[in-house]
N, C-alpha and C positions, 0 to 999 in steps of 0.2 A: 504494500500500500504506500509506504512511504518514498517508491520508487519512481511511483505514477501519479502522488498528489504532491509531492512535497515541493513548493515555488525555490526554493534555495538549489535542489540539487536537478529541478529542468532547465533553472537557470544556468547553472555548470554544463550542463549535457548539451543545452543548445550552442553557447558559447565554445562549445568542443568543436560542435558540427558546422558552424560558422565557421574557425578557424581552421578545419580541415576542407572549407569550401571554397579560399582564400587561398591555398594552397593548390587544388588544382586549377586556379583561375591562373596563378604565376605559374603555373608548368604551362597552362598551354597560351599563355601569352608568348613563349619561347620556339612556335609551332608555326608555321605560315600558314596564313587566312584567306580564303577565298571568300567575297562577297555578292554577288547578286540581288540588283534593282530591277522591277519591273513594274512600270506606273502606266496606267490606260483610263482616261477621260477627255474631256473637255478641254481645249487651247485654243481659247477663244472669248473675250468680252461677252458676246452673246450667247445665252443658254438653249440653244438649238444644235440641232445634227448639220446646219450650213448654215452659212452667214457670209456676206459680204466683208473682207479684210477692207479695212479703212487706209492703209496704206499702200493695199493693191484692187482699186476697184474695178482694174479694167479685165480681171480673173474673171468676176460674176461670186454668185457663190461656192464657196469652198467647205468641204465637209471638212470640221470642227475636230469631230473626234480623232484622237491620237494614243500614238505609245510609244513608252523607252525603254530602252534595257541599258543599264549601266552596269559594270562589272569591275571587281576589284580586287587585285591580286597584290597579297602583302608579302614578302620574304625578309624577317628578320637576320640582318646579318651583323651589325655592329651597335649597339647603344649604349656606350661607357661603360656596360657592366649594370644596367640599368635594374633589366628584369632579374637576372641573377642577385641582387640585391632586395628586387622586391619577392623573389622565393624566398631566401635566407629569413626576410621577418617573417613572412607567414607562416615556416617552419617555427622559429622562434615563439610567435604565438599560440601555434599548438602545442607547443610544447608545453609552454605557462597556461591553457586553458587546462591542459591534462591534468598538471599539478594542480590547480582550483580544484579540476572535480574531485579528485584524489582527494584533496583536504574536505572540499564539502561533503561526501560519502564516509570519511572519518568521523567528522564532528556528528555526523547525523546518525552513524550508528552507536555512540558515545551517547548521543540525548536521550538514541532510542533503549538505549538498554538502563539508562539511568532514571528517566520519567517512567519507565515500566517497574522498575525495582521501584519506586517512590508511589504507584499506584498500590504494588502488590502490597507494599506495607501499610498505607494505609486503608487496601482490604482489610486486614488483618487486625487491624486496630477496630473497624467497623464492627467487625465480628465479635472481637474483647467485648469492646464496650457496650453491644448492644445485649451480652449475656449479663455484664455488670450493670445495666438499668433494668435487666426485668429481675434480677434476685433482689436488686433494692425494692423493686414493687411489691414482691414478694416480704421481702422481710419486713417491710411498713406493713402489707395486708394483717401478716404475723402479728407485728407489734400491735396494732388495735387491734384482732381480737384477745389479745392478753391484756391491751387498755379495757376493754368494754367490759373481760371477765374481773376486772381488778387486780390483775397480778404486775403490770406493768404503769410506772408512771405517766405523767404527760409532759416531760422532758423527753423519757424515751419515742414519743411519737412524734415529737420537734425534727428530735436527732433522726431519726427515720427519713422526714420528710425532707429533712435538707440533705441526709442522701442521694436519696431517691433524685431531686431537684439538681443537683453536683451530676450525677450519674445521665441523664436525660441531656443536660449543658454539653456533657464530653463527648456523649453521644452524637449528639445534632453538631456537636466541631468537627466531629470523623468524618461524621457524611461529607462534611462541606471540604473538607481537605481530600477525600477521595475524590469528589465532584470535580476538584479543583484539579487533583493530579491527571485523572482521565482527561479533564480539558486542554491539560499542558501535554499529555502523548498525542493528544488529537492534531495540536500544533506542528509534530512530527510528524504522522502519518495519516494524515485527514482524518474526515469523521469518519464513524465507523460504527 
């Protein structure tokens, strides 16, 4: 997931393929070019298939429509060392986008194993605390019926309930720091 949603490491990947696309543009800038024009319309003032040439009227009219072909042969044979310099940085730049993705694909399996370990525990903690807020309910239910039968004070059901209350608080923090861990893996590997 985090290979195909993650903005940080398509940024590296594309910038890879950018600069590996840079690199074949300087190889075959090194390569002789053949070009081919071929244009067919209208040469003519007038938007007709004949017209009257204003500089030749003694023609009559002349049909309009035309066409060229232009052609263009390039043979690379001297440029100070031009293109060969414009390969060497595009190499150069692949090179340094590789190392980026190298680092970004580092750093991100580092986050991913780190925010997953910081979720897992605070699984784990959910789990604790949500058995340590129902033995407190529990042990408050306990303590009033030993309030109601008269064996126990009503300190001891203060103390209960501000258990009980401490216990529900640590509780509902675990959620929110799991909620919060899973939302920081999510950063790493999209939703999910």
């Amino acid at each position: 997931m985090a290979g195909r949603q993650n903005p940080d490491l398509r940024a590296a990947q594309e910038a890879l393929a950018q600069a590996s696309q840079e690199i074949r543009i300087a190889q075959n800038a090194m390569l002789p070019s053949l070009a081919i024009d071929w244009n067919y319309g209208i040469e003519a003032n007038a938007f007709a298939l004949h017209a009257v040439q204003a500089a030749q009227p003694q023609f009559g009219p002349l049909p309009t429509l035309g066409y060229y072909i232009d052609g263009r042969f390039t043979l690379p044979i001297f440029d100070w060392g031009t293109r060969r310099s414009k390969l060497q940085q595009a190499q150069f730049r692949e090179r340094q986008a590789q190392v980026q993705l190298t680092q970004t694909q580092r750093q991100l399996v580092s986050n991913l194993y780190l925010y997953y370990n910081e979720a897992l525990t605070a699984r784990a903690a959910v789990d604790g605390l949500r058995r340590a807020a129902d033995l407190a309910a529990e042990s408050l239910r306990l303590i009033n019926l030993r309030y109601q039968a008269g064996e126990s004070t009503a300190l001891e059901v203060v103390d209960a309930q501000n258990t009980l209350v401490q216990a529900r608080n640590a509780y509902d923090d675990a959620q929110t720091r799991y909620r919060v861990a899973l939302a920081t893996l999510q950063t790493v590997t999209g939703s999910f």
